[in-house]
N, C-alpha and C positions, 0 to 999 in steps of 0.2 A: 656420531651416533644419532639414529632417530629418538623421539621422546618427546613428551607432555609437557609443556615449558608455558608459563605468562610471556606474554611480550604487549608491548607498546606500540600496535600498528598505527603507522601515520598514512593516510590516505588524501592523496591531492586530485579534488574533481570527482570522488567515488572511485580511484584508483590507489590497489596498495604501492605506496614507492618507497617503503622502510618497514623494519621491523629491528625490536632491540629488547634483549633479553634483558628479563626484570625475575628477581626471587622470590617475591609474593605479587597478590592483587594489592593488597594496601599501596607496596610501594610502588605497582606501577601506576596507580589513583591518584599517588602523590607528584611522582614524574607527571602526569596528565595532566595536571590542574596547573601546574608550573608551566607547561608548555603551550598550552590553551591562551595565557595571558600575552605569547609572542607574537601572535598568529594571525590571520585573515578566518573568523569563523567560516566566510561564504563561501571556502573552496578547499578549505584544509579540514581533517576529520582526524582524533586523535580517538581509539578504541583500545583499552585494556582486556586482556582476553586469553583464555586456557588455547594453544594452537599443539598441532601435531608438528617439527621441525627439526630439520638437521642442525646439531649443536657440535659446535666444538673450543675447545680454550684455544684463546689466543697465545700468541707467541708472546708479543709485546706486553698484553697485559695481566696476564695468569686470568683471565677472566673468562668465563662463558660467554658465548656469542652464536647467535641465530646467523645459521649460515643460509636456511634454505624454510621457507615456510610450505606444509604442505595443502593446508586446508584453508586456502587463503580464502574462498568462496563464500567471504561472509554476506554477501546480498543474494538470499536463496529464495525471495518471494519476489513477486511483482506484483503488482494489481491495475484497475483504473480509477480515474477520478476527473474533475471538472471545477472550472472553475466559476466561481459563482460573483466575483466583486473585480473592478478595476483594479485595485490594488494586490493581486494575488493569492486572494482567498482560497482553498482549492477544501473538494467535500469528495470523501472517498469511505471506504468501509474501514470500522475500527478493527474488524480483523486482519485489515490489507497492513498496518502499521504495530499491532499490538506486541509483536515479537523484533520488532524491530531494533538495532542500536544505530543505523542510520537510516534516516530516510530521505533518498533524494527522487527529485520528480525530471523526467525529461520532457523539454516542451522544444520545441522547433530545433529538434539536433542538437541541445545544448542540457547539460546535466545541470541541478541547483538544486543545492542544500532546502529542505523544509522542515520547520518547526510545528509537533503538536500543538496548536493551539485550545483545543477543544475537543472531547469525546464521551459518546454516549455508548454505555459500556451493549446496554439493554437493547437499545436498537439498532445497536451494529453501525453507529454513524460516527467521521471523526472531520474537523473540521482542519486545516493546516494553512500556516505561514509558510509564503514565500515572498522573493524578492522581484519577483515574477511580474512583469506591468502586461498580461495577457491583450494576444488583438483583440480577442472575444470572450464574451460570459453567457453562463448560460443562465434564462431569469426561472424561478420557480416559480410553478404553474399554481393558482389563487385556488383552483378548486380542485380536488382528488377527482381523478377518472373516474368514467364511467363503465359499464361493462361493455364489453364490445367495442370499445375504443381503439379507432390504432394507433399504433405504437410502434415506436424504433429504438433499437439497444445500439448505444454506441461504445466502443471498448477496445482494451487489446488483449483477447485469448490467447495462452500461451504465450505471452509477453512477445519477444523478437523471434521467438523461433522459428514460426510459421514467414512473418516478413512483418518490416517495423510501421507499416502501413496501419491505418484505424482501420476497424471491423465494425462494418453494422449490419445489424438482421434486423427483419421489420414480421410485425404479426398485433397479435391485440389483447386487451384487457380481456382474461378469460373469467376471474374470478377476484370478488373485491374483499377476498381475506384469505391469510395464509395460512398453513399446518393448522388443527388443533383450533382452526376460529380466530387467528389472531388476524384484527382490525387494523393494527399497523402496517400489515404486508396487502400486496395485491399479486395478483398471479397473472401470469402473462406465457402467452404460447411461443415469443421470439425466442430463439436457442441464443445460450448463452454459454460461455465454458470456463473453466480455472483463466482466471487473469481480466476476465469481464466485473469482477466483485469491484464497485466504489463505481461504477461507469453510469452515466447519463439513461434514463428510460423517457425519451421525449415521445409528446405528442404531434399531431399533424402542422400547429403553430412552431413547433421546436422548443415548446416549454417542458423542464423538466417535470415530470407526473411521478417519476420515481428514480431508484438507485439501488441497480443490480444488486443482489444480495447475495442468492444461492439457487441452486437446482435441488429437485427431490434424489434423494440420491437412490439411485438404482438399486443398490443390494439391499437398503431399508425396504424398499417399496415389495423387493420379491419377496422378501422375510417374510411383508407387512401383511400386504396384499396377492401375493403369487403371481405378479405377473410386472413385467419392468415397464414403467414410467416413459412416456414420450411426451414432449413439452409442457411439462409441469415446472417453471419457473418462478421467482419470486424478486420480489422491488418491496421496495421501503416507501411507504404513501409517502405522496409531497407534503402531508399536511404535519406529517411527523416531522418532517426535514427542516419546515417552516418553521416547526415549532424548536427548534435545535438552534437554528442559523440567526435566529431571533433571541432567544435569550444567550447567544454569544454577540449581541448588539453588531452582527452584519443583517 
């Protein structure tokens, strides 16, 4: 029968390879924590979790058993992000991770585990652990743009859908505050789309100036203003970021 059931999904690499019928969250929390202690954290992922699955008792042990998971789809966001320190540092938007229970990052064809380390709830900034020894970093730029600056978004819109390739669009600092007068954001004309959030905004050095945030969103702006929005984009000042990445002593 289908139905609403806890299970203990084990995920090796960001792939589900098990599932095991558990009676409550407690006990599968308890299972969790017991089996966390056996484990390789860098590649093995243990999630307790309400799923949709085909169930049936066993033969052997009169017991309930997850024959078939069906909403195994538990990585339903993507985002972008960069990296900023030798050792794996990686800075991306705190909405790209906030709903997350796992967050792994791909860098050169290869999946790894990262740890929140740090997040700014206010400025939409989240800082993360990896195990990641990056070929390259990128350095953040000593002084906030200027207007009329160019500018390049780098990112992955639509995560793989489109193709697993980086996207960059280039355009310029249009505006040096966002919505409403806010001094943390800058506005910028490069297009950017769902999956560009947490991605690099360099200038002509390749220093980061900002970090994709949001677009205006369309159906606001007709409500707002009656007429839809063309590249009306928004980045997180570098001087914000500085001040984020600095008192988490990177």
């Amino acid at each position: 029968m289908v139905e609403t059931v806890v299970a203990l999904l084990l995920f090796l690499n960001g792939n589900m390879v098990e599932h095991v019928y558990k009676d409550s969250l407690k006990i599968c929390n308890e299972s969790k924590k017991i089996a966390e202690q056996v484990v390789n954290p860098l590649n093995v992922t243990f999630v307790c979790k309400e799923v949709k699955a085909k169930t049936e008792i066993d033969s052997g042990s009169k017991q309930k058993k997850i024959v078939k998971v069906f909403d195994n789809n538990i990585f339903t966001g993507s985002g972008s992000g960069f990296f900023i320190s030798d050792e794996g540092h990686l800075v991306t938007n705190y909405h790209v991770v906030n709903y997350c229970n796992i967050n792994q990052v791909n860098y050169a064809g290869k999946t790894s585990k990262a740890k929140i380390l740090a997040y700014d709830r206010l400025n939409d900034l989240a800082l993360l652990e990896t195990n990641i020894k990056p070929k390259d970093k990128f350095d953040i730029a000593t002084q906030d743009a200027k207007l009329l600056d160019d500018i390049y978004v780098a990112g992955y819109p639509f995560g793989k859908a489109v193709s697993s390739s980086v996207k960059v669009t280039k355009g310029v600092v249009s505006a040096l505050a966002g919505l409403q007068n806010n001094y943390a954001l800058v506005q910028i004309d490069a297009a950017i789309q769902p999956g560009n959030s947490g991605g690099p905004i360099v200038n002509t050095n390749g220093d980061v100036i900002g970090v994709a945030v949001a677009k205006l969103d369309y159906k606001d702006a007709l409500e707002s203003y009656g007429t839809i929005p063309e590249n009306t984009n928004f980045g997180i000042k570098s001087s914000i970021l500085k001040n984020f990445t600095s008192a988490n002593n990177i």
